[in-house]
TIMAR-206456 format. One record per atom (N, C-alpha, C): x, y, z. Coordinates in steps of 0.1 Angstrom, whole numbers, plus 5000, padded with zeros to 4 digits. Each point is the difference from the previous one (the first is absolute). Layout:
<pts>
XYZ...
</pts>
This chain:
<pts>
500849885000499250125000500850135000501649965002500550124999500450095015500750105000500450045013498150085009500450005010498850075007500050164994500850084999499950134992499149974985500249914992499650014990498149955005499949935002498749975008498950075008500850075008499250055012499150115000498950004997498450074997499949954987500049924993499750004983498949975000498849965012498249985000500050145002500750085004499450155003500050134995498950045002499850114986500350125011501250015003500750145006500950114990500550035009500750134994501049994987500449894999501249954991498849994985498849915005499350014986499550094996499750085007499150134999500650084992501150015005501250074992499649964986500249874995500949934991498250024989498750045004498849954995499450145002500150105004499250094998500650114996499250114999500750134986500350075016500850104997500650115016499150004999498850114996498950075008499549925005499549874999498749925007501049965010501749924998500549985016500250105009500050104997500550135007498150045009499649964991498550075008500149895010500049874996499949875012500550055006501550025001501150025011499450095012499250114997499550135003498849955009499149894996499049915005500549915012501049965000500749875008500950125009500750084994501150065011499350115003498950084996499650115009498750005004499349914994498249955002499650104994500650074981499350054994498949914990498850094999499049944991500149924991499449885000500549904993499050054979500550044989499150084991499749794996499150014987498449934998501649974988500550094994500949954987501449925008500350045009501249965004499649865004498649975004499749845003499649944991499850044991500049924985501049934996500950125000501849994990500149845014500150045010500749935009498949825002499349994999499249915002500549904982499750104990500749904990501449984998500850055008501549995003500049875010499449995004500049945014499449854990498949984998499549874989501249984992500450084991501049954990501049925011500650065006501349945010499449865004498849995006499449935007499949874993499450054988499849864991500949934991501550105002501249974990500549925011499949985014500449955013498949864999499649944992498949884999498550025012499650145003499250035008498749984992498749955000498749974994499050135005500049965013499150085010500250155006499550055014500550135002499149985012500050085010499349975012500450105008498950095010500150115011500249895012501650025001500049935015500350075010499249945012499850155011500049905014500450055012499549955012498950035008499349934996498549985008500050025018499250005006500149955016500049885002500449954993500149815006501349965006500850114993501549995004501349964990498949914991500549974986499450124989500949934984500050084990498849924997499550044990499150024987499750064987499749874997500250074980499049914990499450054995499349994988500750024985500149904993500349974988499350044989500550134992499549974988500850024985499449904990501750004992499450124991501350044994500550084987498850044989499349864999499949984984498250065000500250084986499050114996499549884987498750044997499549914984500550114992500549924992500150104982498849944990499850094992499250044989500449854990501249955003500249864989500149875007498950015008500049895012501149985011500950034994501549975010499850105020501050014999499950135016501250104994500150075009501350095001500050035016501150035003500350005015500250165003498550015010500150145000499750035019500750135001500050045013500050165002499050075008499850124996500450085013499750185004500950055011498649975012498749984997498950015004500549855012500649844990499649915005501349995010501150094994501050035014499850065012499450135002499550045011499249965008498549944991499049945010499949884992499249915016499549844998499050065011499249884997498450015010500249835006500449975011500049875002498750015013498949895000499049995010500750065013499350095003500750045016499049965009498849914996499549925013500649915004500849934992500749855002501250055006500150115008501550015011499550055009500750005011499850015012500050184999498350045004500250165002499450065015500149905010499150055012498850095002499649954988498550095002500050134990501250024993500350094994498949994987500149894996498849944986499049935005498549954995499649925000500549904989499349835002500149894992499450094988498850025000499850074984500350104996500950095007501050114994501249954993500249944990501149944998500750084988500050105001501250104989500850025004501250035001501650055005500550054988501250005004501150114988501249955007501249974991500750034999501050084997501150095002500550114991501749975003500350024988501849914998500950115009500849955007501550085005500950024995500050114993501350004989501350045008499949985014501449995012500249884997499749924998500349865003499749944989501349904992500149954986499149934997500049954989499049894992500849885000499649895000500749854995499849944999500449924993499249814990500149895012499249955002499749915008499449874991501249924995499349864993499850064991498350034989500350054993498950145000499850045008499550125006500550135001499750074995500850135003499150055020500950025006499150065012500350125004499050095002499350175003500049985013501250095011499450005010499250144999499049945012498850145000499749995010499450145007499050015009498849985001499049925008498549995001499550005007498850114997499050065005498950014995498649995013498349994996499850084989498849994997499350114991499750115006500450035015499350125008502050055001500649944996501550045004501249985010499149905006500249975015501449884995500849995007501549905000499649875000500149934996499349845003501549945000501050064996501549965002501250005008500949995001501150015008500650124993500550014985500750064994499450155004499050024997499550174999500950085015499149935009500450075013501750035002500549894998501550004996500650124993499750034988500350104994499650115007498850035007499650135005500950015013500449905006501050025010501250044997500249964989501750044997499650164989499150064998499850104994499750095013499249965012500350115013500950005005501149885001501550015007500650144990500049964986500650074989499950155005498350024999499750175003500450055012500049955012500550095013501549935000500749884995501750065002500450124990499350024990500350094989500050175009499349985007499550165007501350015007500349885010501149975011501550084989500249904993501250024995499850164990499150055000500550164996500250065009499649965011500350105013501649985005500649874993501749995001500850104987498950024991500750044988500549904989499249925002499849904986499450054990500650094989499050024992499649914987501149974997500249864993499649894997499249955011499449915003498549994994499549924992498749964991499149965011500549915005499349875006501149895009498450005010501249875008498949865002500849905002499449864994500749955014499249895004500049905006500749884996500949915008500449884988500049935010500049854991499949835013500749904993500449965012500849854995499349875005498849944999499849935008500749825001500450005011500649825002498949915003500149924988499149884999500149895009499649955008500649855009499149924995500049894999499149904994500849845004499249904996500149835004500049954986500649914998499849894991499749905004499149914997499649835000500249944988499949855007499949944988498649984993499650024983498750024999499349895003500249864998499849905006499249965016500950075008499350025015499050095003500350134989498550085004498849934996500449944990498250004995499949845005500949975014499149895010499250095010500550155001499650005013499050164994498449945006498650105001501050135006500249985009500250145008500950104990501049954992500650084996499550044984499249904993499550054989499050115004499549995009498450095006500250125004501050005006500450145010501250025002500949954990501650045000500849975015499649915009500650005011499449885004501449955012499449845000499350015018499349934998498750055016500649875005500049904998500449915009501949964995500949955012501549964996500450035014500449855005501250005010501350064998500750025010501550074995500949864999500450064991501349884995500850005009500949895001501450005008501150124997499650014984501150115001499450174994499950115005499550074992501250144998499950135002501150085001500850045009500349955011500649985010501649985002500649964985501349984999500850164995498250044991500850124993501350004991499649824989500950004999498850014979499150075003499150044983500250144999500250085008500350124995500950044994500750064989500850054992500549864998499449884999500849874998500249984985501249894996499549944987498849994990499950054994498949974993499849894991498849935002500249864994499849974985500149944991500350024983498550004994498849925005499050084997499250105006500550065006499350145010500950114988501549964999500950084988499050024993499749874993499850004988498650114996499249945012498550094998500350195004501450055005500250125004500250044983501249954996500650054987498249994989499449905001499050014988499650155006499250015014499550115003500550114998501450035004500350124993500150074982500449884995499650044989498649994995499449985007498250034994500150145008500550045009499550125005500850094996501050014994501650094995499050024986498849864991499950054990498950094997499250045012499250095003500550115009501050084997500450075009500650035013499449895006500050015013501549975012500750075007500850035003500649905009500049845000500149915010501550005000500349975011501450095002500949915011499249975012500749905012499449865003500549885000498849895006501049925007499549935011500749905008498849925002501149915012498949915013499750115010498649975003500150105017499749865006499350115018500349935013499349794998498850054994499649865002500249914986500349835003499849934991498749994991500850034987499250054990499550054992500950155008499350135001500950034991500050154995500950034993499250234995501350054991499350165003500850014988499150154994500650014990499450155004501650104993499650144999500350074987499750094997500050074993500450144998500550034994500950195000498450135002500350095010499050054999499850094988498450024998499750094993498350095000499650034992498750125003499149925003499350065015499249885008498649984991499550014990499249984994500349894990501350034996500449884992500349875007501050035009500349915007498849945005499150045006498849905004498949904987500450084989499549924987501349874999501250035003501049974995499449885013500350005012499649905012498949914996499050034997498649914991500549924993500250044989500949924989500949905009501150055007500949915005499749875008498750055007499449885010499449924989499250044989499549914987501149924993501050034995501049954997500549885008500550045013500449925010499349884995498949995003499249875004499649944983500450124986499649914990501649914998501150065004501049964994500149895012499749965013500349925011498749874992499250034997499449854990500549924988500650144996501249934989501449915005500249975012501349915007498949915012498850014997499749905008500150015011499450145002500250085014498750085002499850045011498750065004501050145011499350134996500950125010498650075007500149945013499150075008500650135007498850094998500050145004499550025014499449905005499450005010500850105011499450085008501150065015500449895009499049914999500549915012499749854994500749954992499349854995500449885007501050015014500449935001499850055017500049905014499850045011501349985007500850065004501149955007500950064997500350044988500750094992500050104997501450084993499550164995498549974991499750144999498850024988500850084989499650064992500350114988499250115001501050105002499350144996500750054993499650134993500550104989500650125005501449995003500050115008500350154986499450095006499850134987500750135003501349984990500550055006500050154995500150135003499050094995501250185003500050044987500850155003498750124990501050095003499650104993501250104991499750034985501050074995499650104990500650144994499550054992500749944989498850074983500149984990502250014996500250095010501350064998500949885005499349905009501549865002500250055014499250085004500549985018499449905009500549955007499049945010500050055013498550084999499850075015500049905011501149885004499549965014501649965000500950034991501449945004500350115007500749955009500750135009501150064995500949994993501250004994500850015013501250074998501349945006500050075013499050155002499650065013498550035005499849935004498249945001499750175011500349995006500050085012499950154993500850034990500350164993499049994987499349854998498750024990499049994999499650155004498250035003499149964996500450014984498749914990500049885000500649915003500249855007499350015013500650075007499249985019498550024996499650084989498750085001499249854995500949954990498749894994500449895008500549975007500549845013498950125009500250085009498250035004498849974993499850084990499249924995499149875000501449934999499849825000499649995014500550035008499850035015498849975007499450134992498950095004498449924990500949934993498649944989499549825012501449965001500049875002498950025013500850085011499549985013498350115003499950074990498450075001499049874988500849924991499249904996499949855005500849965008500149855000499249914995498350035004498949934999500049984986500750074990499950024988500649924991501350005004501049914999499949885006499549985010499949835003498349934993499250124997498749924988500750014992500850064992500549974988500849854998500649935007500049885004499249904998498750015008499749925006498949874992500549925002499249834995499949955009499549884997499649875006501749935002500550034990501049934997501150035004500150195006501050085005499749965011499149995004499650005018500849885006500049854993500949905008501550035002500250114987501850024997500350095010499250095002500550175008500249985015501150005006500149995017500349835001500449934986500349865004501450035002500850055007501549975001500949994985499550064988500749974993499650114988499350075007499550144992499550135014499850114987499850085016498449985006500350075012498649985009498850074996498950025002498950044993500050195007501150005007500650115007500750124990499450104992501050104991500850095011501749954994501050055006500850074987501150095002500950024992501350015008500949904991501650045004500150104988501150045012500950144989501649975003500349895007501549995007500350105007501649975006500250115008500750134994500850034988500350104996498150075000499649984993498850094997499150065014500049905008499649985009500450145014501749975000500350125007500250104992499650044987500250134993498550055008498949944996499050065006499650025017501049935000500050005023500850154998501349984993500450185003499050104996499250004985499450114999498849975013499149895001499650075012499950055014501849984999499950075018501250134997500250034983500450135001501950005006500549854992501249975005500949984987501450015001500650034991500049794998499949944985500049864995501550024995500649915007501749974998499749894989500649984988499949844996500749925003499749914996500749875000501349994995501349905004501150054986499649864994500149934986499849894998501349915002499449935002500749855008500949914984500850005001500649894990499949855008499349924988499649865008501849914996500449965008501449945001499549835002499949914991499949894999501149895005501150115003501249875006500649914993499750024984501049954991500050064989501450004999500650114990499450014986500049904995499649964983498550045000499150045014498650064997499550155002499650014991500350174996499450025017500250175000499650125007499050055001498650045006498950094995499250055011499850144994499150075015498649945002500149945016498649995000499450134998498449904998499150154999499250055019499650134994500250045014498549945008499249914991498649975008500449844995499249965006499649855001499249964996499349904994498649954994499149935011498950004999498849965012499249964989499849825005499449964992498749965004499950015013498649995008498850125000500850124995499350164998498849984987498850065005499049974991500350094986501350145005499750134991501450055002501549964994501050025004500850044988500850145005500650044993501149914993500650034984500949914998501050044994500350124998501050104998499650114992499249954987499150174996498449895000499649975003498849934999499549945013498449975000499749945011499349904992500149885009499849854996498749975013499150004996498149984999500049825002500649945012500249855000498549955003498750055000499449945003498949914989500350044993499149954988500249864997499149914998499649935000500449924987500649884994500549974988499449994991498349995002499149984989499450124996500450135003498950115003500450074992499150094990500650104996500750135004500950054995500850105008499550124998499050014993499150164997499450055013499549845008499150115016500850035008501349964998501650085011500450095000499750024983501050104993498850135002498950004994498650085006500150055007499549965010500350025016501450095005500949964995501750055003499750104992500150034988500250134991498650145009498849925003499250155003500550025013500149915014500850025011501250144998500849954992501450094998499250124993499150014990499750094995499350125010499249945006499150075012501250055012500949945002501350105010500150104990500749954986500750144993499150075000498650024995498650105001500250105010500449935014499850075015501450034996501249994998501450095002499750124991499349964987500450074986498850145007498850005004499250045008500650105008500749975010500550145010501449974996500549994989501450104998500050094984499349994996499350104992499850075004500750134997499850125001500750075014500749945005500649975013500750155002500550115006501050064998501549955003500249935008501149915004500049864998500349964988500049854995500849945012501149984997501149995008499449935017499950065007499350045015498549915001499550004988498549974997500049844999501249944989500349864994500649955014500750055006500649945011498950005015499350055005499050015006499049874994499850034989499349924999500149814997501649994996500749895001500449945016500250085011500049985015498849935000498750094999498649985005500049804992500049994996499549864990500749965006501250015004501049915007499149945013499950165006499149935017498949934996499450064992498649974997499649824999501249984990500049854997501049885002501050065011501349905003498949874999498649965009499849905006500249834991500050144983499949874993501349944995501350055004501149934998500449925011500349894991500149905015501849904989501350025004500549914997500549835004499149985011500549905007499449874990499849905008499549834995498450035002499549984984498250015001499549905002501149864999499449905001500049935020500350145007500149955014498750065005499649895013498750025006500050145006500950075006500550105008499450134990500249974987499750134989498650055003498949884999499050014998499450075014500149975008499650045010500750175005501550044993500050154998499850084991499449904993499150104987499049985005498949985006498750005008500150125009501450005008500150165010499850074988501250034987500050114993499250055000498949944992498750014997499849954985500949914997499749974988499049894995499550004987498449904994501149875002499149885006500149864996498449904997500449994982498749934997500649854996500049915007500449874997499349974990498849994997499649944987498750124987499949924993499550074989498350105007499249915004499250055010499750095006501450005011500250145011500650144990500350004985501050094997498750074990499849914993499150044986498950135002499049995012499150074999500750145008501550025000500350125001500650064990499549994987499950064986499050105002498850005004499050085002500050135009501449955008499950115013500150164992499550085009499650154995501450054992501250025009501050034993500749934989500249905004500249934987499350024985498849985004498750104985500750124999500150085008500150134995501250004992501349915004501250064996499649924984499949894998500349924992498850094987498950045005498650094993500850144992501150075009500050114996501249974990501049925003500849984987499349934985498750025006499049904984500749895000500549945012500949844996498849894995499049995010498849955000499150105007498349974991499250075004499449885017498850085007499249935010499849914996499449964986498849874998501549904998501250074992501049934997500649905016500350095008500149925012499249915005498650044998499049925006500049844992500450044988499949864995501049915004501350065002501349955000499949945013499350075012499949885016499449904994498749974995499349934998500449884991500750034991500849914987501249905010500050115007501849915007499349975015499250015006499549895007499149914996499050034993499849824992500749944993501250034993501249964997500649865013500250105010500149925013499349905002499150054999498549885012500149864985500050064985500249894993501149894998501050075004501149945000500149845011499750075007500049925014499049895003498850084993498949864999500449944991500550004991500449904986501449905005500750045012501449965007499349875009499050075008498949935005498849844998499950054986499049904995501549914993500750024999501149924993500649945012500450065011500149895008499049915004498950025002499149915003499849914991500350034987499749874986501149915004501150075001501449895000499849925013499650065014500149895011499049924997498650054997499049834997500449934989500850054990500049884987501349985001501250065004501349955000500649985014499850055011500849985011499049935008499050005003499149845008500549924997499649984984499949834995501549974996501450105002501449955000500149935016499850125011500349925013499249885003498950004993498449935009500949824993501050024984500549854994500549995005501550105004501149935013499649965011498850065006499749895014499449915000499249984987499649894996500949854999501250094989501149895000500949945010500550125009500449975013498949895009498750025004499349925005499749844993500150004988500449864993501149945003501450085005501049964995499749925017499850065007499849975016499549854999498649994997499149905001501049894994500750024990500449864993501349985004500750105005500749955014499349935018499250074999499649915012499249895000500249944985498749894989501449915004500850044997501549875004500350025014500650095005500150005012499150105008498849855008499150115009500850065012500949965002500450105011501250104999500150074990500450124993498950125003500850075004499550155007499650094986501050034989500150094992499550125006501550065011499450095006500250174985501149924996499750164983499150034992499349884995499150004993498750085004499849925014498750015012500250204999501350045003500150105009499850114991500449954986500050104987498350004993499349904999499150025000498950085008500349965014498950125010500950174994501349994999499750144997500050074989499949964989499349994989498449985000499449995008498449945002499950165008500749995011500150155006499950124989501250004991500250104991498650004985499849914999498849974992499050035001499349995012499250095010499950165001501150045004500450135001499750084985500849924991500250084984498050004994499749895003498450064998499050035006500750085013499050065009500250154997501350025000500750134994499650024984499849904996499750094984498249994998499649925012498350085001499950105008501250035009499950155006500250114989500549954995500950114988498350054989499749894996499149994989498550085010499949985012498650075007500850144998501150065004500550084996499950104988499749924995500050064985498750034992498849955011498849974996499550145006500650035017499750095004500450114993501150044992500550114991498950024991499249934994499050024990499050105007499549985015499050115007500850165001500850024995500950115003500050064984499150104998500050074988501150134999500150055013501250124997501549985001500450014989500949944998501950035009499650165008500949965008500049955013498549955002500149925014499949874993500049904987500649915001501050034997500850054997501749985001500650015013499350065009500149985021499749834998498949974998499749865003501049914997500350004986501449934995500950015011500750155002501250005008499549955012499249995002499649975021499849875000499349934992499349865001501349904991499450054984499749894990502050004997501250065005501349984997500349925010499550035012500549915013499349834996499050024994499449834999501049944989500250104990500849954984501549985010500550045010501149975011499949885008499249985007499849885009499849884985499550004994499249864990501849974994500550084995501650014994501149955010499650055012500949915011500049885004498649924998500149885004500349924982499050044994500949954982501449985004500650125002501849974998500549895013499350005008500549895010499549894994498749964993500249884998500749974985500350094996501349944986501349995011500350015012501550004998499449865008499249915003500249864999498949954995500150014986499649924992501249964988499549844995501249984990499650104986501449995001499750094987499749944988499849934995499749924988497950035004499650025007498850045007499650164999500650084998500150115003499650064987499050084997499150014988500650134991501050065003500450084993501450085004501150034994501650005001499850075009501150005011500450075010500750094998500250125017500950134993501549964995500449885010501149954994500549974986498749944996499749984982500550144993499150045008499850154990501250115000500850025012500650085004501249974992500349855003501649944995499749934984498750034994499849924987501050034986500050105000500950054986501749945007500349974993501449944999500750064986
</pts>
């Protein structure tokens, strides 16, 4: 195929083709459309829509399709191909600027919280010409935004963009008040780290739990799981290789920036990152990448679960997002450069961050929040459902001096001396990494660890861009017009300091001790999806998220409601799948072993009656014990679920769920796994975590 330079975007209708396929005027107007969000004209989407078909179909493309992110959490796309009738029976392959901008896909058939009825079924879609085109198989794919017939977001993408266009407008105010005049625009950018599992495809499709609900509900712990620490950054095995190299080149041949991959903490596990770039893309670019994952992992005879937590005993996967800010001019407002302390417009926007994280938390931890985040968050191997930020300690005592009005001595840097000659010299750096921190600085960026591995990164990124946007509003607000900038910026960089130390915390998030001095602080802890969600609605939160037009009222109103029945479904479907697998697979596996055991007995004590068979005898009662248990527990489970049916509002059944129906789906799963770790395994109705964990070789 040739080197990766020659390859890399050739599905993508970016900048290089644009160039190469359209006349200046019509790229220069695009350019103008994509880099300054000028008016997109009726001619320019003509030229560009049959530039775009020609490319598309000289690339063996048939079709064409508005693909967009719905609220389900996944993409979607409707197919329609090229081909027009001609006048001499044949077709011609036509594509016009009309069928580029807008699609109408049924917007009853997606999740709109009340936003639509079932027989309102019109929507719109409308193309992002921020964010490229690309062939998919043989599809050309449109990302787009979509929205009702009344206008309303029924998507991930819209809000997204409107957040990074209010970050845009009040840092824009900010940085004229430094004397940036230069400056067009400032953009948001992300890198997000993929963590993900491989299986063998073989073993998933033994086991219900994990075809149903991407995670396995019943599994004893193996003898061996990550405890040696000896899968992280380990060898990587020749088909795990093999399925990385296919993957990156399926993703190198759509653009996409995959850049780092190893082993992580748990067997099986594994991460892949990517170079950051503009968080709108990158979150298209993330979609794609989790679709890829799991088409290219069926091609080696592998299955890549996304699940947060697919496995119990083990790390889970989350995405951690990792997130800066820079102008169109190549700066990045959050590196400190070489004197953090002497640079104002740095301290100004690390307040900011400050001041967004700790007046939003609630905001930041719904943007999170699943069924599926909730088992990972506060497991010892991600952060707590607790929002903290490290800043390390250089940053840390820059702002202890500015707030007590003390002169900040630095640091000198330390040369690390290794103790043998032949290994180079190099300055440490002056902070440390915290990898327990939900929101931690990482030298110009902060890294957002809480996100979940299956989730999209638009409700992090959302949420983070209006937060920061809503501080710069309040700075840009009273230092305008100021007569003493000077006196004004610093006053007001003190005040944020006191205002919000409570939310830096650099110690261990994963220690008991934390939680209980972030409760003095005063800081939010919502352990699960439940306790967090229905503080979307709270008054200030509307107001702030209302006045940046991020989302309208009805918009939020839908968005609790979508993402806690989201919940309550998830969990009943986790639910009824356990209960199918213990009556049809795990009764009648234990109920043969004790069968067989009690045979084996009888026809030993058929030869010798005075044989005790005290193993047999003794494995049987507790197996008869455990047999008992597993179907008293999964008709507790199932009256459980019957009672969920009398509960029409939907966020007191998602209380019900968390209070009742996860503790029953807990008890029924603890006696299951006791009785697989004595039962034979030749008995045992579907591969164990052992199977699964250590399968790929």
């Amino acid at each position: 195929m040739g080197s990766v330079s020659d390859y890399f975007g050739c599905l993508v209708f970016d900048d290089r083709v644009m160039k190469a396929n359209l006349s200046a005027d019509v790229y220069q107007s695009l350019r103008e459309t994509i880099d300054h969000g000028a008016k997109l004209e009726p001619g320019v989407a003509n030229s560009v829509a049959v530039a775009m078909k020609d490319w598309a179909v000289a690339n063996g493309a048939t079709h064409y399709t508005h693909w967009f992110q719905p609220l389900t959490g996944i993409t979607a796309e409707k197919h329609d191909s090229f081909i027009s009738p001609a006048p001499d029976g044949g077709v011609i392959m036509d594509f016009s600027g009309k069928e580029l901008i807008k699609g109408e896909p049924d917007a009853s058939s997606f999740p709109s919280g009340g936003l639509r009825a079932t027989f309102e079924a019109r929507g719109y879609t409308a193309w992002d010409p921020t964010s490229y085109a690309f062939i998919k198989g043989t599809t050309l794919c449109i990302p787009t935004a979509f929205c009702s017939y009344g206008g309303e977001a029924l998507d991930k993408k819209t809000p997204l963009l409107r957040s990074m266009e209010a970050l845009n407008r009040q840092a824009m105010r900010i940085l004229k008040l430094f004397g940036n005049t230069d400056v067009k625009c400032v953009r948001t950018s992300v890198g997000p780290e993929q963590e993900y599992f491989l299986i063998p495809k073989e073993m998933y499709e033994k086991r219900k739990d994990l075809i149903y609900t991407g995670r396995t509900l019943f599994g004893a712990k193996p003898p061996k799981g990550q405890e040696m620490d000896d899968h992280y950054f380990g060898v990587i095995k020749p088909r795990v290789a093999a399925y990385m190299e296919d993957l990156n080149r399926e993703l190198w041949k759509l653009g996409i920036l995959a850049k780092t991959e190893h082993n992580e903490v748990a067997p099986a596990q594994h991460e892949l990152a990517p170079i950051y770039t503009t968080t709108n893309i990158a979150t298209d670019h993330n979609q794609l990448t989790m679709e890829i994952m799991q088409k290219v992992a069926a091609k080696h005879g592998l299955v890549c679960l996304l699940h947060e937590k697919p496995f119990a005993g083990v790390n889970g996967s989350g995405k951690h997002n990792n997130w800066s800010i820079s102008t169109d001019t190549g700066v990045n407002l959050l590196s400190p450069g070489e004197t953090p302390s002497e640079n104002a417009q740095f301290l100004l926007f690390l307040c900011a961050v400050i001041k967004a994280v700790d007046d939003y938390q609630d905001l930041l931890r719904i943007s999170v929040a699943t069924a599926g985040n909730d088992h990972r968050l506060g497991a010892n191997e991600a952060p707590p459902a607790v929002i903290s930020m490290f800043l390390g300690d250089e940053l840390t005592a820059i702002l202890d001096a500015i707030e007590t009005d003390t002169p900040y001595c630095a640091a000198k840097k330390t040369t690390m001396k290794l103790g043998v000659d032949v290994l180079p010299r190099f300055a440490r750096d002056t902070t440390d990494r915290n990898r327990t921190s939900p929101f931690a600085f990482t030298g110009n960026k902060f890294e957002f660890r809480m996100v979940g591995s299956s989730n999209s990164i638009a409700c992090a990124n959302i949420m983070l861009n209006a937060a920061v946007a809503e501080s710069l509003k309040i700075y840009a607000d009273r230092l305008e017009g100021v007569a003493d900038f000077e006196t004004a910026l610093h006053d007001m960089i003190k005040k944020t300091i006191k205002d919000h130390k409570r939310i830096i915390f650099n110690g261990n998030g994963y220690d008991e001790s934390w939680l209980k001095e972030a409760a003095r602080r005063g800081l939010s802890n919502y352990p699960t999806t439940p306790d967090c969600m229905p503080h979307i609605l709270d008054e200030e939160n509307v107001r702030m998220l209302t006045s940046h037009k991020i989302f309208s009222v009805a918009e939020l109103h839908s968005r609790c409601e979508i993402m806690l029945e989201n919940y309550c479904k998830t969990v009943m479907i986790e639910a009824n799948t356990m209960i199918d697998m213990a009556r049809k697979q795990v009764l009648p596996a234990v109920a043969a072993y004790s069968t067989e055991l009690a045979k084996d007995a009888a026809a030993k004590k058929a030869v010798v009656p005075s044989l005790v068979c005290d193993y047999e005898t003794g494995l049987v009662t507790k197996l008869s014990r455990l047999t008992d248990q597993i179907a008293i527990k999964t008709d507790e489970l199932e009256a459980s679920l019957l009672e969920l049916k009398t509960i029409t509002d939907i966020t007191e059944q998602s209380f019900a769920i968390r209070d009742t129906v996860l503790g029953k789906m807990a008890a029924l799963r603890a006696v299951a796994d006791e009785a697989e770790t004595h039962t034979a395994e030749k008995y045992w109705p579907f591969p164990t975590y052992g199977e699964l964990l250590f399968g790929v070789r």
